[in-house]
N, C-alpha and C positions, 0 to 999 in steps of 0.2 A: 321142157325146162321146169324143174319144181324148185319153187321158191320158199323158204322157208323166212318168215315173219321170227326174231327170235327175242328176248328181254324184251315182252310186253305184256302188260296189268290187262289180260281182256276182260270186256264187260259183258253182263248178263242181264239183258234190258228186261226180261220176266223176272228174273229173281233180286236183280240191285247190288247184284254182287258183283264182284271181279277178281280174277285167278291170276296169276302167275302161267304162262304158256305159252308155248310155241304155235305156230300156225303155218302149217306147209300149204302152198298155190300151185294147181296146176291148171295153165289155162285161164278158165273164167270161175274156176270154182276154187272151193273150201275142200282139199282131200282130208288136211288131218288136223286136230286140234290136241297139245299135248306137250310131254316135258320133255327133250332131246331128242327130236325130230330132224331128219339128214334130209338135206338136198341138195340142186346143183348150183344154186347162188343163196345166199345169206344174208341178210339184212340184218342190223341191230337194230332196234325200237329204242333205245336208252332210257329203258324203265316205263317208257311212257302210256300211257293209255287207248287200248284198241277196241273202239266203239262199230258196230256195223255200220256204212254208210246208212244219211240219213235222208228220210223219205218226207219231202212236201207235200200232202195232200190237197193243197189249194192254193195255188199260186196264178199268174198271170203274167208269163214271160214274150208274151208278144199283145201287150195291149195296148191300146192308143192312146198317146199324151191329149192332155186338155187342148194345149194348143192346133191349132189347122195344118197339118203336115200332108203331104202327100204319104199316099199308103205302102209306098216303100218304104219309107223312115220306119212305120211299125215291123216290117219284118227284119228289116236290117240291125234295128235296134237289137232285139230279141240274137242276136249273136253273141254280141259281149256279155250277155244278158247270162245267157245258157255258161258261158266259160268260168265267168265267175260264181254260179252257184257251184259249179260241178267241185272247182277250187276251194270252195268253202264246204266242202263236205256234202254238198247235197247229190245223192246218185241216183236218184228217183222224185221227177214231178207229177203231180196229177194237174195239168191245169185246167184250170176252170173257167175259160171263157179266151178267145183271143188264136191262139194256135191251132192252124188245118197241118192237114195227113202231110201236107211237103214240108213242116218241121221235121217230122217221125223221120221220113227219107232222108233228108240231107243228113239228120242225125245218123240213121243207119249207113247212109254210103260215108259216112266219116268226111262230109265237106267241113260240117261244121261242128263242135266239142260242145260236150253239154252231158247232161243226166238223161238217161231215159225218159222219156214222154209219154205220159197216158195224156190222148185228149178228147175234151168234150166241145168243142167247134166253138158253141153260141149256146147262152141260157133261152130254154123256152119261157114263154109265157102268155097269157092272154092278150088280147087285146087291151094296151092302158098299163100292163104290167113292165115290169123293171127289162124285159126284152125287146118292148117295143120302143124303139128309138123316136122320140117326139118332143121337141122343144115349141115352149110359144109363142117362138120370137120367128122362128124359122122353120117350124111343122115339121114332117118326119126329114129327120137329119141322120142316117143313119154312119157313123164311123167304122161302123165294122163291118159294111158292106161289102161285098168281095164273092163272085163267083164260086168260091170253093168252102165259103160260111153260109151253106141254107137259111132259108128265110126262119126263124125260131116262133116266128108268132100263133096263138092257134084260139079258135075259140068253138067249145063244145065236145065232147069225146072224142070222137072218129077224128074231127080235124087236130086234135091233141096226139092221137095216132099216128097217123100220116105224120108230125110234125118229126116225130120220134124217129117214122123211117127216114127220113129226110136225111138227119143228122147221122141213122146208123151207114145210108148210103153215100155218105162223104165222109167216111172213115171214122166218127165218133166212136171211141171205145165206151166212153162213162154218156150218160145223159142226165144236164145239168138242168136243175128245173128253176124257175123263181117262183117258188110259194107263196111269198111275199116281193114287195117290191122295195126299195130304195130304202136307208134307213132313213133320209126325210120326210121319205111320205109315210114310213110307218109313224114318223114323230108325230107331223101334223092331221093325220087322221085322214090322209090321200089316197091310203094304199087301195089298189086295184089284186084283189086275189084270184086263183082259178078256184073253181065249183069244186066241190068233193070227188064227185064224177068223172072230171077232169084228171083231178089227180090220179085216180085210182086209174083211168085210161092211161097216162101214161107210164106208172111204173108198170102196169100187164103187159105193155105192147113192149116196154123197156124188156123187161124177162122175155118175152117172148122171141125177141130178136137176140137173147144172148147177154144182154146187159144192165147195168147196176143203175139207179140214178141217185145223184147228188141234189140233195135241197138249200137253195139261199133262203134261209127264212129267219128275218129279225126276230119277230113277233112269237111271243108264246102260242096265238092262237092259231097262225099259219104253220108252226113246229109242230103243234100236235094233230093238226091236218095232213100235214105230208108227213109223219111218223106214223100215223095209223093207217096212210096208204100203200104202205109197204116201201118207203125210201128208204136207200143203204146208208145213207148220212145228213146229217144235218147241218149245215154249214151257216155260221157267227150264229145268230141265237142268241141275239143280246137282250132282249126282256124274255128271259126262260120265266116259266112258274112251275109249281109242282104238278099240274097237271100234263102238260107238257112234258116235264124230265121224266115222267111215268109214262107217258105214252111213249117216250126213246129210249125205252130199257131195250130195245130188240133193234138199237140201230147203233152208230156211232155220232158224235158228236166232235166236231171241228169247230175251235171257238174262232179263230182267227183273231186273236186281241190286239197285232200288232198297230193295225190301223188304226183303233180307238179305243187304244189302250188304256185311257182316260177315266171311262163309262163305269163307275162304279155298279150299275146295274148288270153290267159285263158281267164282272166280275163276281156277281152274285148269282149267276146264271152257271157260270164255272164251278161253284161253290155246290149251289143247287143237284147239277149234274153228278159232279163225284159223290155227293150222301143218298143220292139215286141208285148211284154203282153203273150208272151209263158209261159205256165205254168212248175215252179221249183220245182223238189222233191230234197231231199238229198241223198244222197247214197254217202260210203268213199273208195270203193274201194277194200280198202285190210280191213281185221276185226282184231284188235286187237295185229296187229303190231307194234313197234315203232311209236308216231306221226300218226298213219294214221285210226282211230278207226272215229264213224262217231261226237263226240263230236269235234273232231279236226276239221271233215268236216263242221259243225255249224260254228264254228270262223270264217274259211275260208270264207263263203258264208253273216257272216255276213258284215265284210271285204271288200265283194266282192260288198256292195249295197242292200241288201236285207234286212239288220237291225237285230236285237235283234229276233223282233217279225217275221219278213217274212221267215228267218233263220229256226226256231222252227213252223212255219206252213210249212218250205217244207219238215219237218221231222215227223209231226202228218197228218192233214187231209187232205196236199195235196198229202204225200205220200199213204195216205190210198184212197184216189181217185184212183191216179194213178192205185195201184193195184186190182184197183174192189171192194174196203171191207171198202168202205168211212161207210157203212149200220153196219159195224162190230166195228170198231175202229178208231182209230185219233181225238176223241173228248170225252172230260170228260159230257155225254149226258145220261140220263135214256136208256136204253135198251139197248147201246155200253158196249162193254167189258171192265172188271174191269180192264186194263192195265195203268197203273198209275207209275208217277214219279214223289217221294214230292225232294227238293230242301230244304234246308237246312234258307233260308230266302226268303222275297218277290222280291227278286230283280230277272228279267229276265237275264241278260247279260249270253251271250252264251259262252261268253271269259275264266268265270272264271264255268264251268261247272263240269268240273272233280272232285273239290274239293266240293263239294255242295251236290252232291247227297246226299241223306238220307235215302230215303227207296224206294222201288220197289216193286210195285204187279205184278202182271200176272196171267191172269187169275184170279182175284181174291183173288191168296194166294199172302202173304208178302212174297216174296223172300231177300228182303235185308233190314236191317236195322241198322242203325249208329248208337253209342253213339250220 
């Protein structure tokens, strides 16, 4: 069956531009991109705008409510969770803490709908750091305790190693680190960091085993710690300084603003980065909570200085950079995956997104589509 996409404005998340063209499907991919393109069913787009699906770099679509729930509520949650991103245009998550390898499966045997799933199990971190689960009313409490999330905790190189195998031996694709820990304790001056040593331990043992690692690091001085130990990204980075954004010319940066959106220091740190020329993906942090889904995170960053257009490439083909699969998706291109989001008219603006969508491929099939 080849499908031909026909009357749509496609976009061109590198260049900010968008054509006039047809788009023939066959299967799961992009065969042709062009103007009077035949196939055996037809679709009209009615003008409207054809974006590459869009990629979350940092979300958390199975993570534990505040509240005391038994630990099925968190998986169970994380279904509707998955359906509505996929609905909103999202075709690819990275998450960042919360979902094991038996999301990826039930995704693949199609029990359950959702976007493709990169995941990193549990943040590592030292002892004291943002991994190890410790209250002082109730001493270690841990929530995300579960057989199939390794323990993340490590202190000293080799046991930073081992930590890493741990995580790649329960299916972690990415390896998420805490550099820092919590944005309170960075406020109050509590934070518990890992050594330099440390760090450098675990992105080697990371490469060595095949994979990239992700840094949570508030702080400018924890950013330009795990920037200069070879992390593939930097994630929130809310007091950036110039030393810091100079030390992430050779990584990417993930502000996640949805959450505290607030933080004029945020904001400044976003600002920072782009006169750096560090490269921005998107990622929202939380998936499909209140306000915080990554179409919010779009506004935010457009907001933030990155425009309509820069917005919507850190969410296609810079985030498909970012995570190795620029060859796979993040652009409406012949051989890239059919992951696709038409927009309801030609207008870009990131602001008014929620209401717009219209329909949804992935892979290939139409997953959603609008009156």
């Amino acid at each position: 069956m080849r499908t031909v996409l026909a009357n749509a404005l496609v976009f061109d998340p590198d260049s900010g531009t968008a054509h006039r063209n047809d788009i023939r499907l066959v299967e799961d991919r992009i065969e042709a991109v062009g103007q009077g393109l035949d196939g055996d069913e037809r679709i009209d787009c009615g003008g409207g705008l054809l974006l590459p699906g869009l990629i979350d770099c940092h979300a958390h679509v199975a993570f534990p409510r505040a509240e005391s729930l038994p630990r099925s509520a968190r998986i169970l949650e994380a279904v509707p969770v998955l359906r509505r991103l996929l609905d909103r245009g999202v075709t690819t998550v990275r998450d960042a803490w919360g979902a094991d390898a038996g999301f990826k499966h039930a995704l693949g045997e199609g029990w359950i709908t959702g976007p493709d799933l990169i995941i990193s199990l549990r943040q590592l971190s030292p002892t004291g750091g943002l991994g190890d689960a410790w209250e002082p009313d109730l001493g270690r409490r841990d929530r995300l305790g579960d057989p199939s999330l390794p323990d993340p905790v490590f202190d000293g190189p080799d046991s930073a190693r081992a930590a890493v195998r741990r995580m790649v031996q329960a299916g972690a694709d990415w390896i998420k680190l805490g550099a820092s820990g919590s944005l309170r304790s960075v406020q109050t001056g509590r934070d518990i960091t890992a050594t330099d040593e440390e760090l450098r331990a675990v992105v080697d043992e990371a490469r060595r085993c095949g994979r990239d690692v992700m840094a949570h690091a508030h702080s400018a001085k924890a950013a330009t710690a795990a920037a200069r130990a070879g992390v593939r990204s930097i994630e929130h980075g809310v007091f950036l300084d110039e030393e810091a954004v100079n030390a992430m010319r050779d990584c990417w940066y993930v502000p996640t603003l949805a959450p505290i959106h607030n933080n004029e220091a945020h904001k400044n740190s976003v600002r920072l980065a782009m006169k750096a020329g560090v490269r921005i993906a998107a990622g929202s942090d939380m998936a499909m909570r209140p306000h915080l889904d990554l179409l919010e995170e779009l506004r935010l960053l457009k907001e933030a200085g990155l425009g309509d257009e820069g917005a919507v490439k850190a969410a296609t083909s810079e985030a498909a950079r970012l995570l190795r699969l620029d060859d796979d998706r993040g652009r409406v291109e012949p051989g890239l995956r059919a992951d696709l989001l038409l927009l309801r008219d030609a207008t870009l603006d990131v602001a008014a997104l929620p209401d717009r969508v219209h329909s949804v491929w992935h892979n290939g099939i139409r997953t959603r589509s609008a009156p």
